[in-house]
BAMITOR-253892 format. One record per residue (C-alpha): z, y, x; residue number from 1. Coordinates in steps of 0.5 Angstrom, whole numbers, plus 500, padded with zeros to 3 digits. Example, Ala and Ser with C-alpha at 12.3 -4.5 7.8 and 13.67 -1.06 7.14 Angstrom:
REM BAMITOR-253892
    z    y    x  baro
  516  491  525     1
  514  498  527     2
This chain:
REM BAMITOR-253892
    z    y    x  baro
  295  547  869     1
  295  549  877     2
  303  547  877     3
  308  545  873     4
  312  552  877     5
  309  557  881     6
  314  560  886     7
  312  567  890     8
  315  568  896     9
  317  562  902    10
  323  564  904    11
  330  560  905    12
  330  561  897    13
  323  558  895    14
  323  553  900    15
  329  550  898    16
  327  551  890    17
  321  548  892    18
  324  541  894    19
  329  541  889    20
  323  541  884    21
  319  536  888    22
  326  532  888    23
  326  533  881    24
  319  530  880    25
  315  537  878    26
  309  539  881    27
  310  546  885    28
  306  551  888    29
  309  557  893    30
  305  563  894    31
  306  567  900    32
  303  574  902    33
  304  573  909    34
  299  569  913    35
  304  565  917    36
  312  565  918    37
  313  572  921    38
  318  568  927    39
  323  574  926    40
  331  572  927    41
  334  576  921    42
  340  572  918    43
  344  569  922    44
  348  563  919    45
  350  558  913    46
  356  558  911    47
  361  551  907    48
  358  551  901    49
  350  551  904    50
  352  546  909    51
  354  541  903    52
  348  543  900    53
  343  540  905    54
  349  535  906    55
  348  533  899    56
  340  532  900    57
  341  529  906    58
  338  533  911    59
  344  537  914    60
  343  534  921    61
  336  537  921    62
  340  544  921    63
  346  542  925    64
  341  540  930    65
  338  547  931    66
  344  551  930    67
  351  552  933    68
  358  551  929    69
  363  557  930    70
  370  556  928    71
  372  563  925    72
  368  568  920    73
  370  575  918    74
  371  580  913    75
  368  587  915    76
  369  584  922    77
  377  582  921    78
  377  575  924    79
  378  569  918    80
  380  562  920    81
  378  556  917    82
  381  550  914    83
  379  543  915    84
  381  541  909    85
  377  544  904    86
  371  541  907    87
  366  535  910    88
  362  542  914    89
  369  548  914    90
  365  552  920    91
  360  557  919    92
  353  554  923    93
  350  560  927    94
  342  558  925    95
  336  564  925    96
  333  565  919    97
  326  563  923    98
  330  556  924    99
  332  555  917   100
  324  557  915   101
  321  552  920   102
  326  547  918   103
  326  547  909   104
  317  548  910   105
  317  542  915   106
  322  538  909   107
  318  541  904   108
  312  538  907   109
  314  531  907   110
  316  532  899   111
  309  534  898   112
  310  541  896   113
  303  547  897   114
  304  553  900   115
  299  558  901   116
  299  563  904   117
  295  570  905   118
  296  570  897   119
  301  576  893   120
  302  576  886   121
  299  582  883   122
  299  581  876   123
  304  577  871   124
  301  574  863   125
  306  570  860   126
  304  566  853   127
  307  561  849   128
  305  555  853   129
  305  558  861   130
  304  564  865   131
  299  566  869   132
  300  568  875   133
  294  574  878   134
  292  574  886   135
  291  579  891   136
  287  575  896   137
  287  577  903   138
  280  576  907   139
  283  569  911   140
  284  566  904   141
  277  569  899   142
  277  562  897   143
  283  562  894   144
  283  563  886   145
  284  569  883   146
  289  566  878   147
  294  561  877   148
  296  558  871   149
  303  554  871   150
  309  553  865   151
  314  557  870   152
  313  563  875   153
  320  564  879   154
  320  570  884   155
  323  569  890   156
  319  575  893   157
  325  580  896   158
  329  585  894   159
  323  589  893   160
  320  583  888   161
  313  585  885   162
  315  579  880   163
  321  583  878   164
  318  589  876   165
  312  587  874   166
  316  582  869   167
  320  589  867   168
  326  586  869   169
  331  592  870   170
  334  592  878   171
  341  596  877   172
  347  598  882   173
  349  604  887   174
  346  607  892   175
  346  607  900   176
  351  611  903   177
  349  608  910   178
  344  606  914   179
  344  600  920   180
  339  598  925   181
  338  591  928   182
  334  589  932   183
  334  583  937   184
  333  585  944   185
  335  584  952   186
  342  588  954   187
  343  586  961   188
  349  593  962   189
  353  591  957   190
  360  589  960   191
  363  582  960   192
  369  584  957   193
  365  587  952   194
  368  584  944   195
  363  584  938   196
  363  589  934   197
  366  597  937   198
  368  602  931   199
  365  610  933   200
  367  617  930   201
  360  616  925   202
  359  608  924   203
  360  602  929   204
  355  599  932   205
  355  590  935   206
  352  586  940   207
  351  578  939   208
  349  573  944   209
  344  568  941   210
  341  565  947   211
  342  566  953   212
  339  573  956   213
  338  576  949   214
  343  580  944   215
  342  581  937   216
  344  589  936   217
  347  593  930   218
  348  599  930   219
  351  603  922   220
  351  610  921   221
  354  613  915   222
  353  618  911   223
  346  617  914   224
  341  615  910   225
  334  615  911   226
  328  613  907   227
  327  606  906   228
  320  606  906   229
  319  609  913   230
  318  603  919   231
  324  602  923   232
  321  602  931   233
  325  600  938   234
  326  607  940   235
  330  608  932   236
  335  604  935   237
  336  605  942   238
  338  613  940   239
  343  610  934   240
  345  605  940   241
  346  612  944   242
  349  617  938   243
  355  611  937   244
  355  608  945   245
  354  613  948   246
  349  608  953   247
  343  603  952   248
  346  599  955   249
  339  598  958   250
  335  595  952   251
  328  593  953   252
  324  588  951   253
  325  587  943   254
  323  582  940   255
  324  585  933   256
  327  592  929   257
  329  592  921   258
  333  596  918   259
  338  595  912   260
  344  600  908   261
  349  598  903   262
  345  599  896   263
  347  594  892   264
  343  591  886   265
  342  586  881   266
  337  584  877   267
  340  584  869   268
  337  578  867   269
  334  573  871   270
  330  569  867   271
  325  574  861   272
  320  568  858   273
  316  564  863   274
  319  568  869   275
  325  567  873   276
  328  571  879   277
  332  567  885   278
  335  569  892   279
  334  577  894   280
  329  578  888   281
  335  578  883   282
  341  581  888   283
  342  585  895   284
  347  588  898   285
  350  590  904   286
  350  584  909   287
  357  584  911   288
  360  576  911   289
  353  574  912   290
  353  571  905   291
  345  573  902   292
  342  568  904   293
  346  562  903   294
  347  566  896   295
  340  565  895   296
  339  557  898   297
  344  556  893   298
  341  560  887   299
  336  554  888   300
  340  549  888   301
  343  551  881   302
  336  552  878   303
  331  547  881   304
  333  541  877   305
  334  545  871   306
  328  547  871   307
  325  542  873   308
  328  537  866   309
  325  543  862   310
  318  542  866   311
  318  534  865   312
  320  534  858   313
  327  532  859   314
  332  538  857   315
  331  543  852   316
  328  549  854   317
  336  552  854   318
  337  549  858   319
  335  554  862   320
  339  560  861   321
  345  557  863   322
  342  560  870   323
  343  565  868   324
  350  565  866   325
  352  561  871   326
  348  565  877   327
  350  572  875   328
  357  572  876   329
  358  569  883   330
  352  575  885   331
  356  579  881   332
  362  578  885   333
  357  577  892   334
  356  585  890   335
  364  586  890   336
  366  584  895   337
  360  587  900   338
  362  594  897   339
  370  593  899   340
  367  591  906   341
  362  596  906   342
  368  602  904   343
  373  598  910   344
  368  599  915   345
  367  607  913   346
  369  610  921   347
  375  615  920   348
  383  615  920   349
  384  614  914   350
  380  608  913   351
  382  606  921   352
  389  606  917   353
  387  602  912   354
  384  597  916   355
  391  596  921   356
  394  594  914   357
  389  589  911   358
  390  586  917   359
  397  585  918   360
  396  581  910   361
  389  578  912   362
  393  574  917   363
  398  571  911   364
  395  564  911   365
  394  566  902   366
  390  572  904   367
  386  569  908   368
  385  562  904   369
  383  568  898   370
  377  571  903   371
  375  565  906   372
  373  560  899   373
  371  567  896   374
  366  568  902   375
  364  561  903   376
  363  560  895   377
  367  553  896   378
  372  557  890   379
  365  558  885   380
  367  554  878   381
  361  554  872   382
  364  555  865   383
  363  548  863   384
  366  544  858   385
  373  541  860   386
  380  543  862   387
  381  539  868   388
  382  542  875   389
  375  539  878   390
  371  541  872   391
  366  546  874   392
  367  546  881   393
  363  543  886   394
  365  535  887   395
  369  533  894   396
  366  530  899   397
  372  524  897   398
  370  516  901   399
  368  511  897   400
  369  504  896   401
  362  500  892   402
  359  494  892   403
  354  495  898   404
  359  498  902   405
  363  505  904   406
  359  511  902   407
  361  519  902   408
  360  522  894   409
  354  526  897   410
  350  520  899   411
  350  519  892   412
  347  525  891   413
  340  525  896   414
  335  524  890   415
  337  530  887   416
  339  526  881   417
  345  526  876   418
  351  521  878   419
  356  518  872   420
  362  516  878   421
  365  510  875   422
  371  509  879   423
  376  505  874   424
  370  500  873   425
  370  502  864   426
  366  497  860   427
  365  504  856   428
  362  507  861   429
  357  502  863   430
  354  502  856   431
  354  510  855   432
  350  510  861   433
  345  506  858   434
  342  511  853   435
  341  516  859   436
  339  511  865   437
  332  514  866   438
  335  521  868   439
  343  519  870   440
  345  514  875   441
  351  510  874   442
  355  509  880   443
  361  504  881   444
  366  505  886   445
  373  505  888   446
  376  512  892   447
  379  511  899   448
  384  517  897   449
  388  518  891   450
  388  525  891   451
  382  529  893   452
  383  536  896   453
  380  542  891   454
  379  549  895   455
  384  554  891   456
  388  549  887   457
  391  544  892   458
  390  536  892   459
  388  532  885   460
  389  526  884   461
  383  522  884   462
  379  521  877   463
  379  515  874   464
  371  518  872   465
  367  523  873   466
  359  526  870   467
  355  529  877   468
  350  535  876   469
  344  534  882   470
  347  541  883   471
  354  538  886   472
  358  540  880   473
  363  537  876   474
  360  536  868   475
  365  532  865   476
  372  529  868   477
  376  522  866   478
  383  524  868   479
  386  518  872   480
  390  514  867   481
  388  518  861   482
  385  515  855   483
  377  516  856   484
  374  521  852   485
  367  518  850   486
  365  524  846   487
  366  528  850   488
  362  525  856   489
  356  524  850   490
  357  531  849   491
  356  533  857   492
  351  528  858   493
  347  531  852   494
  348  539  854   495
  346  537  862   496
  341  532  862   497
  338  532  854   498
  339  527  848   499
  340  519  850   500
  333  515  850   501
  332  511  844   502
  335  504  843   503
């Protein structure tokens, strides 16, 4: 085998899997058609859930230094505010996409990771005991082997994925009624009383101050739809630019253009055999609420360790299709919600109308909380085993009292591995523990709170117990001052992490 996994495409979604396998003690291997980092912008932001991610591994600081916190977010451009309470990291983290690459691939490198570039999959085989995995080889890179061979291929290669199609896996959804221009560009005539985004009589079109002396342009026409295959050029958007603003506003000297629509689609399944797909290979969707990427990173997080338990021999390979059914749901809702926002940014009096009255709720402290946990995926919740509030759910970031000091509960998380969280200091625990040492750390503590905040449902009182996935979700709960259901916990230990060693 060439590596345990094969990851196609180093983007934010397959760097980051690819650390989380590493992490998790797999070897992987990411191929990348392009020859280097293409330095475009694209995505703009990390929303709470990513940043808790990164926290969680312990290399947030890295992005937080690069980026700048911002204190409001919104929903087709209808301004939400932030709670504090919900999370360690509330704002939203203005980072290009060019940040985050360069950031994940200089992490992925002191993990040990490969990449190579200059290589695009072409062909996919599959048989019982791996995948192979066939290269178009650029001239830069004639060397490179033809083939791969590796127990598992993910493709994290784009909306247009080759994996995906040549793994035959079906792509449905709606159709583009829109198309919008990007492009990030100098704009020295735009006004100083000039507010973000402006609504027209056919779309709307936004200005974003990145760095100084540069904009990030948008402009959204509707009912205009334009083949998704023609390239985008300068000239395109300064004409869209036009059409809407009625000005140029001076542009010049752009650094990038793209084009995007609000099609939206998902992959039917994401795993067929050997192969998975993860990040924009498995869903697009109009990028209202700046959701896609953290979608993706997070994607990862949910699939690395998983994959990486069945590659080291640790989990059944059932494991694996929890994946799925897991993933599925929040890109399904992802879906959703970027088709309202897509509809309640149409330009005309009757969606103008519709607007004014969703603004008037959105400013009602439920409505806003609804919106905000759903964009920032701080409300996503697993269908795991358990009727306790936390179960499912991502864990707080609560303090903790240990033996060696004060911590955080993502501290506890920096290896990637699974935590059992002993916070009543359970002889019972300890000797469960054992079976599964080799791949769950058993932690004792004391929490510094007696309730911790958990977004949607309010303040639960602090567990006497609880089973951390490397994900960050809850697996299994011991309620504070209820009897310890060990059964249970054997039960979680073995579906997540495999059966307990031998004595």
């Amino acid at each position: 085998m060439d590596a345990d996994v094969v990851i196609a495409g180093a983007g934010p979604t397959g760097l980051m899997l690819a650390c989380e396998l590493r992490l998790a003690g797999a070897d992987v291997l990411v191929v990348e058609r392009l020859a280097d980092r293409t330095g475009e912008s694209r995505a703009g932001g990390m929303h709470s859930r990513t940043l808790e991610v990164l926290d969680q591994r312990g290399v947030l600081d890295r992005f937080l230094a690069a980026g700048e916190l911002q204190p409001v977010g919104h929903f087709s451009g209808l301004y939400l505010d932030f709670d504090e309470s919900e999370s360690r990291h509330p704002y939203p983290l203005m980072i290009l996409q060019s940040v985050i690459e360069r950031l994940l691939e200089e992490w992925a490198a002191e993990l040990g990771v490969r990449v190579r570039r200059s290589c695009g999959v072409s062909g996919v085989r599959q048989d019982a005991s791996g995948v192979t995995v066939e290269l178009d080889t650029v001239p830069t890179a004639q060397t490179a082997p033809a083939a791969l061979r590796a127990r598992y291929l993910v493709g994290c290669d784009g909306g247009r994925s080759t994996v995906r199609k040549l793994a035959g896996i079906d792509f449905p959804g709606t159709p583009a009624t829109m198309t919008a221009l990007i492009g990030d560009v100098e704009l020295p005539d735009l006004p100083e009383e000039y507010v973000w985004v402006r609504r027209c009589a056919t779309g709307d079109y936004s200005a974003i101050a990145f760095e100084p002396g540069w904009y990030r342009v948008i402009t959204s026409e509707y009912d205009r739809v334009v083949d998704r295959d023609e390239p985008p050029t300068f000239e395109q958007l300064r004409e869209s630019l036009v059409r809407l603003a009625g000005t140029d506003f001076g542009m010049h000297s752009p650094r990038w253009v793209s084009r995007f629509n609000d099609a939206a689609r998902q992959a039917a399944r994401y795993r067929q055999g050997r192969v998975l797909l993860a990040g924009d290979a498995a869903h697009i969707h109009f990028p209202a609420g700046g959701q896609g990427l953290n979608m993706g990173v997070q994607d990862a997080v949910n699939l690395g360790w998983k994959l990486a338990a069945v590659v080291r021999g640790r989990a059944p390979e059932s494991l694996l299709d929890s994946y799925h059914s897991e993933r599925h749901p929040v890109a399904e809702r992802v879906l959703h919600n970027t088709r309202a926002q897509s509809a309640l940014a149409r330009p005309g009096p009757q969606t103008d109308a519709l607007r004014e009255v969703f603004g008037s709720l959105i400013v009602l402290d439920d409505v806003n909380r609804q919106l905000r946990v759903m964009l920032t995926a701080l409300d996503v919740r697993y269908a795991v085993d358990g009727d306790h509030p936390l179960t499912g759910r991502r864990v707080p970031d609560a303090g903790l009292k240990t033996a060696d000091g004060a911590t955080r509960v993502f501290e506890l998380l920096h290896a990637g591995r699974p935590v059992l969280l002993d916070l009543g200091g359970s002889a019972a625990l300890t000797a469960i523990a054992g079976r599964w040492a080799d791949r769950v750390d058993l932690v004792e503590a004391r929490s510094e709170d007696d309730h911790w905040p958990v977004p949607v449902v309010g303040e639960v009182p602090a567990p006497a117990a609880l089973l951390v996935r490397p994900d960050g979700h809850v697996a299994w709960v011991a309620a504070a001052g209820a009897r310890l259901d060990t059964s249970a916990l054997r039960a979680a230990l073995t579906t997540w992490f495999g059966p307990p060693a031998r004595r």
